[in-house]
Structures are given as structure tokens and as C-alpha cells.
C-alpha positions as a LaTeX table, in Angstrom:
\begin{tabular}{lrrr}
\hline
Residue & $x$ (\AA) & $y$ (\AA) & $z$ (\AA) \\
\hline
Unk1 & 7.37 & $-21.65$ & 12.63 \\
Unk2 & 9.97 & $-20.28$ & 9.80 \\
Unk3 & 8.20 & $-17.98$ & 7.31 \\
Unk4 & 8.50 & $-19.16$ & 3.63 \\
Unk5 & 11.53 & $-17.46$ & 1.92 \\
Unk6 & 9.32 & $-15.29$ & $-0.65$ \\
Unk7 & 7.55 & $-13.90$ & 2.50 \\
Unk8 & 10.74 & $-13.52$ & 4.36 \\
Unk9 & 12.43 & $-11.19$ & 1.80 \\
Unk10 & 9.19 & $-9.34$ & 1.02 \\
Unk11 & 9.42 & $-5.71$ & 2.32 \\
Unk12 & 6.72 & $-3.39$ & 4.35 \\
Unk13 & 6.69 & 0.47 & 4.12 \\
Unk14 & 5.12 & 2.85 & 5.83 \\
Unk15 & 2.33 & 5.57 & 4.32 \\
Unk16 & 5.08 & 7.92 & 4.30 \\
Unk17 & 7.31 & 5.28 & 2.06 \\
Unk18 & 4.83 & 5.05 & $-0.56$ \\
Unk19 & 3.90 & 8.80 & $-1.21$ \\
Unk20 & 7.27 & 9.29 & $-1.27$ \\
Unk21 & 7.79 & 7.10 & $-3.96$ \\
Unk22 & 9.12 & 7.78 & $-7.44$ \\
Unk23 & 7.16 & 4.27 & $-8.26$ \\
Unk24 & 3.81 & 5.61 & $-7.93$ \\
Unk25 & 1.88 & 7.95 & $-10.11$ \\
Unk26 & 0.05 & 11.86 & $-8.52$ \\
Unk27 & $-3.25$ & 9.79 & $-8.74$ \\
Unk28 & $-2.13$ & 6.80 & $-7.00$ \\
Unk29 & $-0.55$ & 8.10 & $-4.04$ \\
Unk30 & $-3.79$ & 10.15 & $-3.50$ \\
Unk31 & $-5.51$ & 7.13 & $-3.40$ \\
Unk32 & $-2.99$ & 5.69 & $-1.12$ \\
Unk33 & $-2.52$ & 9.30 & 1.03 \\
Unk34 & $-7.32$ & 8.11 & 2.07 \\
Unk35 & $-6.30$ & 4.57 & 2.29 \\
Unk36 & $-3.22$ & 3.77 & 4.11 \\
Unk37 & $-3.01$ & 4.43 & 8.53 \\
Unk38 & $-0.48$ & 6.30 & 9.97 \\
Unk39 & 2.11 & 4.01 & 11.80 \\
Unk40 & 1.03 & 0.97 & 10.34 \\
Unk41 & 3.22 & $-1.04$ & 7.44 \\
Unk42 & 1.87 & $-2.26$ & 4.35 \\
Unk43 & 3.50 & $-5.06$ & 1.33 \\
Unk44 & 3.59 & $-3.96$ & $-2.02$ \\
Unk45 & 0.63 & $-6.44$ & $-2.32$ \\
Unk46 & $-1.48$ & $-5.04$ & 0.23 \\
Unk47 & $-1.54$ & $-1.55$ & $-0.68$ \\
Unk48 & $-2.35$ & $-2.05$ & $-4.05$ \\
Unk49 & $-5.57$ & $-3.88$ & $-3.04$ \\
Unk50 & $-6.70$ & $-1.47$ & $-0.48$ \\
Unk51 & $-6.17$ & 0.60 & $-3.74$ \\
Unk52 & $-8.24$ & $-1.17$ & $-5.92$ \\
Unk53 & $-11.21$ & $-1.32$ & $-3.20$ \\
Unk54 & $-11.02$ & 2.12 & $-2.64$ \\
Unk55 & $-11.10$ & 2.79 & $-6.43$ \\
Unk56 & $-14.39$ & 0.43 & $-6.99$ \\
Unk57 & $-16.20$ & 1.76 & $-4.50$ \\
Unk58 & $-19.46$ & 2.69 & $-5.36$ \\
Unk59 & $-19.93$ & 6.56 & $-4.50$ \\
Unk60 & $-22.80$ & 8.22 & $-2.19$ \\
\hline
\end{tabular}
């Protein structure tokens, strides 16, 4: 079955991608440094709501 076009053109990147990139602030690719795996790809999407449920986590 064909993937819808948005899907289609939508990229992945790797941990190493995002805390590389210019696009992302010191405190956000912390975040992302705790939530992302190694060897695994991520959307745009999905890393900014592993994120945001890291973020409003209550702490222990």
C-alpha cells in the first residue's frame, strides 16, 4: 500500500542529526541527547513529543 505523499516526503534523522542541529536550542538537544536511542530514526514530529513527555515528567 502507497504511503500518503505528506508521509512520503517527511524526513527521519538519527540522534546524531538532531544534536547536531543548528535548529535546536543547548536545552533542547539535552533533552533530546536522554530521550532519543542510538541507531534508531526519529520525524521531526516524533522527537518533539518524546520531548515534551520527557519534559512533563513528574520528578522522584
Amino acid at each position: 500500500m502507497a504511503q500518503p505523499a505528506a508521509q512520503a516526503a517527511e524526513g527521519r534523522y538519527t540522534k546524531e542529526q538532531f544534536l547536531k542541529s543548528r535548529q535546536r536550542p543547548g536545552r533542547e538537544k539535552d533533552v533530546l541527547s536522554v530521550v532519543l536511542e542510538e541507531n534508531k530514526t526519529y520525524t521531526i514530529a516524533e522527537a518533539e513529543t518524546a520531548m515534551q513527555a520527557f519534559l512533563k515528567m513528574e520528578a522522584k
